[in-house]
Structure formats: C-alpha cells, structure tokens
TORNUSE-338885 format. One record per residue (C-alpha): residue in three letters; z, y, x. Coordinates in steps of 0.001 Angstrom, whole numbers, padded with zeros to 6 digits, always signed. Each point is the difference from the previous one (the first is absolute). Layout:
// residues N
ALAZYX;...
END
This chain:
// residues 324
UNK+100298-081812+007086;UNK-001193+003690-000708;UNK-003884-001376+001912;UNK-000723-001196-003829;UNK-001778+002939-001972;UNK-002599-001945-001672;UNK+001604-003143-001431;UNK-001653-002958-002270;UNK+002141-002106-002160;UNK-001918-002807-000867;UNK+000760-002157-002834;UNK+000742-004099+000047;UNK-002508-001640-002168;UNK+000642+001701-003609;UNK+003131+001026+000812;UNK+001827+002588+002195;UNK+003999+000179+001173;UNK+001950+002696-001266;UNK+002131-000050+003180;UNK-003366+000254+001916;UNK-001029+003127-001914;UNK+003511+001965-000018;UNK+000213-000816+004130;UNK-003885+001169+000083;UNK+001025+003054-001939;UNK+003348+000714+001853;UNK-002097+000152+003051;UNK-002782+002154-001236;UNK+002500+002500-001067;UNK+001590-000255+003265;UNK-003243+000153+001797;UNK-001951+002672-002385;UNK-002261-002782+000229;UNK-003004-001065-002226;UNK+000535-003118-002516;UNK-002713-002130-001449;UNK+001130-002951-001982;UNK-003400-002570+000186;UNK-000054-002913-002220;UNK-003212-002201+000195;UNK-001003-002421-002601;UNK-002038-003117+001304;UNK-003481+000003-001097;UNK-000561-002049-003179;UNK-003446-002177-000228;UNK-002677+001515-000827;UNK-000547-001558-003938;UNK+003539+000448-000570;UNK+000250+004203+000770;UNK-001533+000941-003433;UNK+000059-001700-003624;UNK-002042+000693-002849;UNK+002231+000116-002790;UNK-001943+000695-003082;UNK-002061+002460+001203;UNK+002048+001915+002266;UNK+000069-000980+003770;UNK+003622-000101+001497;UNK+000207+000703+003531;UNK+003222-002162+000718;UNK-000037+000466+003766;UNK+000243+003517-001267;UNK+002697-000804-002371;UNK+002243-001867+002677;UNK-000386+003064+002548;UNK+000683+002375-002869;UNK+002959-001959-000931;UNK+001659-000584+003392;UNK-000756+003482+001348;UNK+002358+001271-003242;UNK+002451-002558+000919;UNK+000640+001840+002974;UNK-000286+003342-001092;UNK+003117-000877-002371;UNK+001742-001501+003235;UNK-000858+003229+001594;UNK+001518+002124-003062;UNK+003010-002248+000855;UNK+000173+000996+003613;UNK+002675+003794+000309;UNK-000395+002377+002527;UNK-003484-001441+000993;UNK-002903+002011+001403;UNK-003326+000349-001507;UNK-001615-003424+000287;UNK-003745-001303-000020;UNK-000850-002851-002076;UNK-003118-002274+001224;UNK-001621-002817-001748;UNK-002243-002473+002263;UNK-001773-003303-000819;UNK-000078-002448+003133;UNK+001852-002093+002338;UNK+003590+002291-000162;UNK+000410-000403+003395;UNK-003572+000951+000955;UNK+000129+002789-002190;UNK+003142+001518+001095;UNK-001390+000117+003660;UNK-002917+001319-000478;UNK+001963+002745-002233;UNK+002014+000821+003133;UNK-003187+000319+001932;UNK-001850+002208-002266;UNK+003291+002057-000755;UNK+001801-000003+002759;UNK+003280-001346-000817;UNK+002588-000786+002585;UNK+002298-001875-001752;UNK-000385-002965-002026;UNK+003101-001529-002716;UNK-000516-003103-002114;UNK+003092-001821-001702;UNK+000544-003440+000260;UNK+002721-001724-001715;UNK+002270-002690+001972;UNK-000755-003940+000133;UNK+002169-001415-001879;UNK+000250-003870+001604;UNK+000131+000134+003986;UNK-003142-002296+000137;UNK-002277+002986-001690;UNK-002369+002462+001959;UNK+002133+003101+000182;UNK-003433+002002+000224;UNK-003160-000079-002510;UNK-003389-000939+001471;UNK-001071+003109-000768;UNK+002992+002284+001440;UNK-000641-002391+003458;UNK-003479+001500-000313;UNK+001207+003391+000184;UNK+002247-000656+002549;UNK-002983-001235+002370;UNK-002421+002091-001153;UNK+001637+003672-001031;UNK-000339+002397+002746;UNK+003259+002172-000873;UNK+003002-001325-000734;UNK+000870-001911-002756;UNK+003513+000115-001601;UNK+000867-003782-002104;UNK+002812+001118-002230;UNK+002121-002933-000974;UNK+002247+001038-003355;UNK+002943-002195+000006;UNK+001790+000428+002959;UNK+004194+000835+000458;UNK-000715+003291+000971;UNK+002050-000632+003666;UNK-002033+003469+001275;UNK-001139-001460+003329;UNK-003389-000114+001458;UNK-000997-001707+003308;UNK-002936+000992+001934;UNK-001620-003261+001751;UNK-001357+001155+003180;UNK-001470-001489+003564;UNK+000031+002174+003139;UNK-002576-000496+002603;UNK-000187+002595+001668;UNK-003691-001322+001691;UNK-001673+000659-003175;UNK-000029+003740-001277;UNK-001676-001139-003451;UNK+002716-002569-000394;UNK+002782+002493+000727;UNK-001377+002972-002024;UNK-000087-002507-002819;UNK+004078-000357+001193;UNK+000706+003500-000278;UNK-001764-000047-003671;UNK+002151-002376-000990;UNK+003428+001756+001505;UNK-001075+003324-001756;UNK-001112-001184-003294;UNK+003572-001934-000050;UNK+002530+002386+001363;UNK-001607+002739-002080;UNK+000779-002137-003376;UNK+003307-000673+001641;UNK+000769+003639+000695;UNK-001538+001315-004040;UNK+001745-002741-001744;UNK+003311-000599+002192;UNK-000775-003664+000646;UNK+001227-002213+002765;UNK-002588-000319+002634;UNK-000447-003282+001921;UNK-002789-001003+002859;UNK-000886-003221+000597;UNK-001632-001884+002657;UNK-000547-004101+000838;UNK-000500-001010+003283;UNK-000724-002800+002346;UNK-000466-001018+003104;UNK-004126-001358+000349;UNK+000038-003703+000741;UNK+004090-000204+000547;UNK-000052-003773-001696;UNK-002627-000867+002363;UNK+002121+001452+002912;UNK+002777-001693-000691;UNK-001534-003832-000591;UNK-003404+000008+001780;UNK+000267-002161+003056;UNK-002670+001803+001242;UNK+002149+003229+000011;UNK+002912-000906+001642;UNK+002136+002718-000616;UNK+003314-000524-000205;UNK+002288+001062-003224;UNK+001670+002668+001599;UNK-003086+001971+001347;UNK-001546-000042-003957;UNK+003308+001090-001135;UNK-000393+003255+002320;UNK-003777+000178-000988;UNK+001186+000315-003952;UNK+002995+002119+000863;UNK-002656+002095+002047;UNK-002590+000179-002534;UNK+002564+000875-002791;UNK+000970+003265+001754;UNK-003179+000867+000805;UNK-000568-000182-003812;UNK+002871+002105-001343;UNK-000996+002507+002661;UNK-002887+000633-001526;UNK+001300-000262-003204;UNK+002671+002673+000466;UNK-002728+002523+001459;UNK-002236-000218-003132;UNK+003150+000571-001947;UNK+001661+003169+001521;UNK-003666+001659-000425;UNK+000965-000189-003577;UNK+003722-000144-000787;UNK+003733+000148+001839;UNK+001390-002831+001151;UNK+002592+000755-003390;UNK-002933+000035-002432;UNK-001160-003764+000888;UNK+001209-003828-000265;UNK-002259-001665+002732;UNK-000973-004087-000641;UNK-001349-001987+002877;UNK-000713-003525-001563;UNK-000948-002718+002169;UNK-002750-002182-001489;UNK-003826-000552-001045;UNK-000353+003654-001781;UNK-001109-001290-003465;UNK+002756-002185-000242;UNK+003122+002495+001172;UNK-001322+002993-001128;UNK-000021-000849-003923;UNK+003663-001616+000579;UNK+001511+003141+001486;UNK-001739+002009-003662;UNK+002041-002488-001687;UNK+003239+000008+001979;UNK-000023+003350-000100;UNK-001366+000383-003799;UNK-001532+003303+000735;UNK-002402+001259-002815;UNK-003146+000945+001991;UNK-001615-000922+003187;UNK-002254+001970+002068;UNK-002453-002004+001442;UNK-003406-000178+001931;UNK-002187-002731-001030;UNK-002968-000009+002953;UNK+001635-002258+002175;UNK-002565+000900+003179;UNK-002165+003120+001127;UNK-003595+000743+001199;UNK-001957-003108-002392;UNK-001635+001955-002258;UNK-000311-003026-002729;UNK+003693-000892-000014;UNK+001165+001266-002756;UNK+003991-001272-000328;UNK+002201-002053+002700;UNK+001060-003650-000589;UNK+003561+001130+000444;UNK-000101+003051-001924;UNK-001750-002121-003458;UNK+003097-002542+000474;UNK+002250+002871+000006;UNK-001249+001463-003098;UNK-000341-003193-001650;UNK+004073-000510+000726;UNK+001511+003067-000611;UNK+001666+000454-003543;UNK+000537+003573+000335;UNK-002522+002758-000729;UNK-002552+000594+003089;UNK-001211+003179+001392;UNK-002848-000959+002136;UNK-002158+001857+002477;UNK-003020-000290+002435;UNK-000724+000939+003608;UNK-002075+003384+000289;UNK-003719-000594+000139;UNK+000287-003224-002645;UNK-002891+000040-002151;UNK-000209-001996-003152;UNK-003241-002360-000567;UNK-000855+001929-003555;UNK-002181+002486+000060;UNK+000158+002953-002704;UNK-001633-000500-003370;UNK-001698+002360-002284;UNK+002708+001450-002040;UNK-000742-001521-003631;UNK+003888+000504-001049;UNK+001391+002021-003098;UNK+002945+002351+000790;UNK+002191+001739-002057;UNK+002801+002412+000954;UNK+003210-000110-001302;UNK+002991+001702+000029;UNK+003247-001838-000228;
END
C-alpha cells in the first residue's frame, strides 16, 4: 500500500463518507502521501446558473460550489491527525472529471464512498462508480461504511502463467492485499474459481464418449494444476502461515462473490479487465458481475499498459488548500 503518494478522494454526488476520508487520511499519513478531496457539482442549465434579483445578478452555480466546497472544509476540520489536504471544485460529469483530474495530476489512487444496498434486489454499485471502475486507469478503492468490522480481506486472483500481463496484474493484486494485511493486522484470504472447459459436455455428449471415470481424473487433474499455480503466486508474497487459500469450483462470477460473503471479509482486491492485448476492452464480463455482487468494500486494479478512453481536459477547476 505505500505505491499511493498522490491520492484523490472523490466525493459521491453532494456528499462524501466520513469513513472514506479518515481511511484516505490514515493512509496519507502512513504514506507521506498527497490528499486532494474533489467534489464536482453537475452542470446546471444554462438559464438557470444566474438570477437577476432586483438588480443584482446571483451566480447560483457559484453559490452551490461555494456552499458544498465549505461543507467539506468543515468535514475536513473534523478529520484529527490529518495531513494538509487540497480542496477542488469541478463542474461536469463527476466521473469524467475525476479522470481526467488523475490524468492531468497524476494521481495513483482513487477513493469514493458508497454506502450499502439496503434490499438484496438493489445495484450494490452507482452508475457512475461502475464508470470509474471501467474507465479509471489507477486503482479505485469503493469504501462501503457499514460493515462488522471482521478485519479480513481476500484478494481474487487468476494464474495463467501464459499471459505475463495477466499475471503481473496477479502479483498487483497479492501485494496491494498482503501489504494492507501486514499494516492493519487483518486476516488474509486468496481466492480462486475454477473449472474444467466443457466438463458437462464431456460427461453427456454422445459424441464424446468419455467415460465418467476418465473426466473425473481430467477435473482432479486440472484442479492440481490450478492450486499449483496458485501456491507459487502466493509464496512470492507471503508464508504459507500468513495466508488462508480458497479454491472454489464454479462459473467465477457466481463463486467468487459467495466465498466474500461466507467469509464476510471487509475488502476485496480485485482486477476488473477480464482479458489482455484488446486495446478497446475496457472491463471483463466476469470481473463487472463480481463487482456488482460483492457487499464488501472493493479495491480494484488494472493490468499495466491499461489506458482509459478520456483524454485530459483543460484544467478549468478551483482549488483551495486546506489544512485539517
């Protein structure tokens, strides 16, 4: 976790989580990293940005950025032990705006509260935290408040061992997750889901014919071969003592959000490209399902070389620097 030096908080719409603040400014402190706290206030029409009001022209879009950028100075005041922070006021899409702030900045870590559906049949991500998670090209850390506080994360990970890009985004995942483990004393768990390709077709094509018993060797085969490669991405990053290894068997975006709940860890560590070398994908199938499932709070990271489909815009924001 000490690769963040340059971190954005950015806020929900109008409104930013106290618990993701004090965890931005715990690490910050930890890192001597830089903090900006960004709030960004959708534009307003056109006719509706001023009034005249007996002569004097109010500038409410003014007003409202005024007004929300003093909210969170007086969240900031709240805040102990935190480091100097900078305070930025945008007008645009949020989501747009923060990534083209972490373009023209250079921020390499993003942290954006979300608060916890509350009926089972609810998205468990915003439309516009989903576009960050596609779109952001550093990670992006979705604090959930809430939570029982059970001090376990689980990195989600997938070996293959044929792909560098796909295992480099592996490791990411294994350091970012044992180094929170090792700072805040958590448990650490690894998880991985598994199948054999095409095993229900093997077992009742007629056109197979294979019997039972050889598919049952091909699973048992292609189970081991899994762990193995499991177990060699984890002892580059932690003793055997340090770990709680999960091998799930199962379509990925179905098993992978059960273990997070069996286990009721409070963050996963996640990548969310799901495949290498296409320049225009921008997040896996699997990995959106994931994040759409998980209850927890979500660390989630990119393959080296991603690069986001914004493009850097002139820098029209007002900043402010405070000291909290």
């Amino acid at each position: 976790m000490d690769r963040f030096k340059n971190i954005l908080v950015a806020t929900t719409p109008g409104h930013l989580e106290p618990l993701t603040l004090r965890a931005a400014v715990d690490l910050a402190n930890t890192n001597d990293a830089h903090l900006t706290v960004m709030d960004v206030v959708t534009p307003m029409p056109a006719w509706r940005r001023t009034m005249n009001v007996e002569g004097r022209v109010i500038d409410i879009e003014a007003a409202l950025l005024h007004d929300r950028e003093e909210q969170l100075r007086r969240l900031l005041e709240n805040t102990r032990g935190g480091p100097d922070v900078e305070v930025v006021e945008a007008v645009g899409e949020p989501f747009v705006e923060v990534i083209r702030r972490v373009l023209s900045e250079g921020h390499d870590l993003v942290m954006v509260g979300e608060p916890v559906a509350e009926k089972p049949d609810e998205p468990h991500l915003s439309s516009g935290v989903m576009h960050l998670l596609r779109k952001c090209p550093v990670p992006v850390w979705v604090m959930r408040s809430g939570r029982s506080g059970t001090r376990r994360v689980l990195a989600l990970v997938d070996p293959d061992p044929d792909d560098p890009i796909r295992d480099g985004l592996n490791d990411l995942i294994m350091e970012l997750a044992s180094s929170l483990a090792h700072r805040k004393g958590w448990e650490l768990h690894i998880g991985h889901a598994w199948t054999l390709a095409g095993e229900a077709t093997l077992r009742s094509s007629p056109y197979v014919g294979l019997p039972g018993e050889m598919v049952d060797v091909m699973v048992r085969d292609t189970e081991a071969t899994r762990l193995g490669e499991l177990e060699i991405l984890a002892i580059r990053h932690v003793t055997e003592s340090e770990r709680s290894i999960h091998m799930v068997a199962g379509a990925p975006g179905v098993v992978l959000p059960r273990l997070a709940d069996h286990f009721d860890v409070d963050l996963v560590v996640m990548g969310t490209v799901g495949r290498t070398g296409l320049r225009g994908l921008i997040m896996g199938n699997t990995a959106e399902t994931i994040l759409r499932s998980v209850r927890c709070s979500v660390l989630a990271v990119k393959p080296e070389g991603f690069i986001t489909p914004l493009k850097p815009a002139r820098n029209s924001n007002r900043t402010a620097k405070e000291s909290s």
